[in-house]
N, C-alpha and C positions, 0 to 999 in steps of 0.2 A: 392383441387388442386390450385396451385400456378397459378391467373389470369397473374401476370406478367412475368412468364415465357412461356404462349402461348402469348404472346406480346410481345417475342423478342427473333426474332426465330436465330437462328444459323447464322452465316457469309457463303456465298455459299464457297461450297467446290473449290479449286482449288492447281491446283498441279505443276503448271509451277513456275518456279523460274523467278528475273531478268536477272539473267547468261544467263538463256535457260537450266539450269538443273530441273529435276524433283525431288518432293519432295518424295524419298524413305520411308519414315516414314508412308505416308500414298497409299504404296501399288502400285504406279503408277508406271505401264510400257506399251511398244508401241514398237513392233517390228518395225525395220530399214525399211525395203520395207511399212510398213504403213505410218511410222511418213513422208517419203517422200510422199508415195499418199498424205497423208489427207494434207502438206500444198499445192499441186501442185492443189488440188482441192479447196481448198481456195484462190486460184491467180486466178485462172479459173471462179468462183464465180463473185470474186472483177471484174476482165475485161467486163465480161458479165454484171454483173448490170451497169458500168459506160457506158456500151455503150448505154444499151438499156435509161437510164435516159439521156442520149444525144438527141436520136432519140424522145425520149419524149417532152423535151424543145425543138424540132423542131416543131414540131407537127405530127409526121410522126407516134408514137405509141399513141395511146390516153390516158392511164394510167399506170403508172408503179409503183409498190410499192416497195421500194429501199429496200434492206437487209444490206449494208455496215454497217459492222459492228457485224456481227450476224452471218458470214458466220463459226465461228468456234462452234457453237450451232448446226447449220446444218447440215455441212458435221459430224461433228464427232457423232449429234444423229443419222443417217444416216448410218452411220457406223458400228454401235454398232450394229443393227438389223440386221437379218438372209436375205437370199436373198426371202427366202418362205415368208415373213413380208410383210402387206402391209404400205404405207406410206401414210396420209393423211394431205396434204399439206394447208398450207394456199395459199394465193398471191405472199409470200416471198419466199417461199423455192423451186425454182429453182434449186437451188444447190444441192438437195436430188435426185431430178431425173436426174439429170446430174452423179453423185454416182451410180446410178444404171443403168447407162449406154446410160442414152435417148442422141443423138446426141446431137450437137449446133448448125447442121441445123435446126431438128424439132423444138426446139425450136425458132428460127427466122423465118422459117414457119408460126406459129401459133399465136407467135408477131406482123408477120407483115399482116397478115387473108390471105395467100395464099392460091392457091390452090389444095399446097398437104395439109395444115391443116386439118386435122380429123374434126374440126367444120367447116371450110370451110370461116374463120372468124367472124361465129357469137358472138363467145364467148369472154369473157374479155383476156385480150393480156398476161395476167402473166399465168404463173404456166401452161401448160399445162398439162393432162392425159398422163400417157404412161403404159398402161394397159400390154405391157408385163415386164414390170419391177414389176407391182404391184404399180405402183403412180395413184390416184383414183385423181377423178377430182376435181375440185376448186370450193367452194361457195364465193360469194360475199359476202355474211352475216354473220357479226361473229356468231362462235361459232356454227354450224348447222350443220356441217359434223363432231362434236364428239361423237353425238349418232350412226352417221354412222360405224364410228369406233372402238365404244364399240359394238354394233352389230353384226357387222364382225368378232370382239374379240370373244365374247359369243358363234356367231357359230362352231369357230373354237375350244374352249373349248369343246362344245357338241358332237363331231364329234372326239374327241380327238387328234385333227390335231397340230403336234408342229410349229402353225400360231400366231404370234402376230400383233399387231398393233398399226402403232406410229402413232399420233397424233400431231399435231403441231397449235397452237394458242398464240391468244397475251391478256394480261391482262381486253383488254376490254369485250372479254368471258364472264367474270363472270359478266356481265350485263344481260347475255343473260340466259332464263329458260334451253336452251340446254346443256347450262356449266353443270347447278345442275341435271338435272333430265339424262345424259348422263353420269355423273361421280359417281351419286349414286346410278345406272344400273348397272356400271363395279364392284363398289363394292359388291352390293348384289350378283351377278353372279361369281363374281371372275374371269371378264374379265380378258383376258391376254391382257392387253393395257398399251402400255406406253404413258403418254399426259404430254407435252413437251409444256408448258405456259412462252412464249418471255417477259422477264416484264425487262421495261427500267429501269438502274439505278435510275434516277431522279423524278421515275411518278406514280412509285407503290403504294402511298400513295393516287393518286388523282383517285386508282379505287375500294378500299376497306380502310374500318376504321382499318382494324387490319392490322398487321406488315409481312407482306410478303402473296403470296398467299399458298406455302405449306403446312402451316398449316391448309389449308380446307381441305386436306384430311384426317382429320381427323376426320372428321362427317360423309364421304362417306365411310368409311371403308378400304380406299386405303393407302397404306407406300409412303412417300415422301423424297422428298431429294430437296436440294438447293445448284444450282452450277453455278462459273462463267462461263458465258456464252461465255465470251472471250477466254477462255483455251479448246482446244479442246481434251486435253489429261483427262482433266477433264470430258467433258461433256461424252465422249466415256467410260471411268469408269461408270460413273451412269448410263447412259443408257442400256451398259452391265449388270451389276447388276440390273437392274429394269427387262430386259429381260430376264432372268436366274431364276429370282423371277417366272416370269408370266409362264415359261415352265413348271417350279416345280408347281405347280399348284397355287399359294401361294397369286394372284392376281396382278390388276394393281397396278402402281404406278404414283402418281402425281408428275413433276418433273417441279419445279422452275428456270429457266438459267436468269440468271440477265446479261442483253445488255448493253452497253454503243448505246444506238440509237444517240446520236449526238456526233460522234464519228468524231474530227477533227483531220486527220493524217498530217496537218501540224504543228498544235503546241502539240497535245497529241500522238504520233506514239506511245509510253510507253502504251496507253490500246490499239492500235490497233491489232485484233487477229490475223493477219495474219505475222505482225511484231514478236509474240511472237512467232509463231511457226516456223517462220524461223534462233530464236535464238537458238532453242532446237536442231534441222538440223544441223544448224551448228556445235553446240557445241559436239556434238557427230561425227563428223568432212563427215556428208552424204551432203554437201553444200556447193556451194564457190560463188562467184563473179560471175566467167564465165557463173556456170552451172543459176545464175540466172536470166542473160542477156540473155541464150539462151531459157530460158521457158518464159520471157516476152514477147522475138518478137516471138514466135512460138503461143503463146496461143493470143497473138491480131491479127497475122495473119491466124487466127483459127475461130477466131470471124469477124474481117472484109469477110472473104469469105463467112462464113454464112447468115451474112446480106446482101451480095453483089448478093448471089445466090436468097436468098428469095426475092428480091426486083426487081430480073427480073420472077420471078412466079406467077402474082399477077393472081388472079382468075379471069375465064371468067364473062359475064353477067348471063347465064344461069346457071349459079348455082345460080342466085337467086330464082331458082322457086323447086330447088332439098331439097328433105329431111324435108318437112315441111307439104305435102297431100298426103295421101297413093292416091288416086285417084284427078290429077289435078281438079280443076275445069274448067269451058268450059273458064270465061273470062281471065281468067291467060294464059289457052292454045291459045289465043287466042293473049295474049302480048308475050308470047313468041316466038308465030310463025312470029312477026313484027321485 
């Protein structure tokens, strides 16, 4: 086998032209009523993270892990899965369970630990649960909810259920035993799991010796593919096809999206995804000026009511003593009755 050919893997796929036309040649389309969802969900995205990393350098959220930049990976892997799919999120992907319908209250809710949040704000401020979407909850640790995921896959397989599972992490995974022994689980089993690895343009090198991460699927048993991350018309191609695979019984797939993470839209708007896909919009003439000034101030005054609403809910005292002893103890009962 040619060593230098698994050391230099393929350019990611991508299908968006500069015009904003799609490259036909390689199979790419996107009905009219999507290509507008997926960018309206990508402005939605962008607004929501610039706000919540505002609230952040306040100090009013205590951590936020930014996605700018990444929101066309997201929404469009997001996309591409069935609505029976579960989605298993990192800290970034907000945007997928926003796709699957979870408000932008709850999520300012759970942002800001009120007390309609489901945790009640114990839990970290990104990524909430919204279990009837199917969005499964957040680890802080890379890489430990893809066994969870291949799991979920595998049962779904055994039960014959047409259930997949997307997966979403970032290149520092494969530091972690749960990357390998989660991905060479899906393989063996013929999980139907798509796992969707964030790797920044400029860093991929500084988390593996060899040349991109797709090619590890190659020892797990699983089909890969390598796509920009920025093209959302792209990313929703492969992912379709990964899922399509995984129904057919035919197993997961490991799927590469290559970020621009330092994505500066004053001097580089040319990689920013959300710019590209409002060239495509246009260019197919679903887009103008007006209609884009009217989803700017509707989607910030969308997001300001959200945080405006959550930030007069904040949680009483007494939910400090709720959800943590099936049976209080006497001194706790004892601070609560004070």
């Amino acid at each position: 086998m040619d060593t230098l050919a698994l050391r230099s893997p393929p350019p990611p796929l991508g299908v968006l032209r500069e015009d904003g036309s799609l490259d036909a040649a390689r199979g790419a389309t996107v009905s009219e009523d999507l290509a507008v969802a997926l960018y309206e969900h990508m402005v939605v995205a962008r607004a929501l993270d610039e706000r919540v990393a505002a609230l952040h350098r306040e100090g009013t959220v205590p951590q936020h892990a930014s996605a700018v930049g990444e929101e066309a990976m997201i929404v469009g892997a997001a996309a591409a899965m069935n609505d029976e799919d579960w989605i298993f999120p990192t800290s970034r992907e907000v945007a997928a369970a926003l796709w699957r319908g979870m408000p932008l209250s709850a999520y300012a809710y759970h942002a800001l630990g009120t007390e309609h949040d489901a945790g009640k704000g114990r839990s970290s401020p990104d990524a909430p649960s919204w279990k009837a979407a199917r969005v499964a909850s957040v680890s802080p640790l890379a890489g430990t909810h893809i066994p969870h995921a291949v799991g979920l896959a595998w049962a779904a397989r055994m039960h014959a259920a047409d259930v997949a599972a997307l997966v979403f992490f970032g290149e520092e995974a494969m530091r972690c035993a749960d990357f390998h022994t989660g991905l060479n689980f899906a393989g063996v089993a013929r999980a139907p799991v798509v796992a969707v690895c964030r790797t920044a343009s400029s860093a991929a090198s500084q988390q593996t010796a060899g040349r991109g991460i797709a090619i590890r699927s190659m020892g797990y048993g699983l089909a890969c593919a390598r796509v920009d991350g920025g093209d959302v018309v792209a990313v929703l191609g492969v992912v379709r096809e990964a899922r399509r695979r995984a129904a057919a019984g035919l197993g997961g797939t490991l799927v590469e999206a290559i970020v621009d993470s330092t994505l500066d839209r004053g001097s580089g708007a040319g990689s920013d995804p959300i710019a590209r896909m409002r060239r495509q919009v246009e260019a197919r003439g679903l887009w103008s000026d007006d209609r884009e000034r009217h989803l700017r101030s509707e989607v910030g005054a969308d997001v300001e009511r959200a945080f405006a609403s959550a930030a007069a809910a904040k949680p009483t005292l007494e939910t400090l003593f709720d959800h943590v002893y099936a049976d209080l103890p006497w001194h706790l009962k004892e601070q609560r009755g004070t």
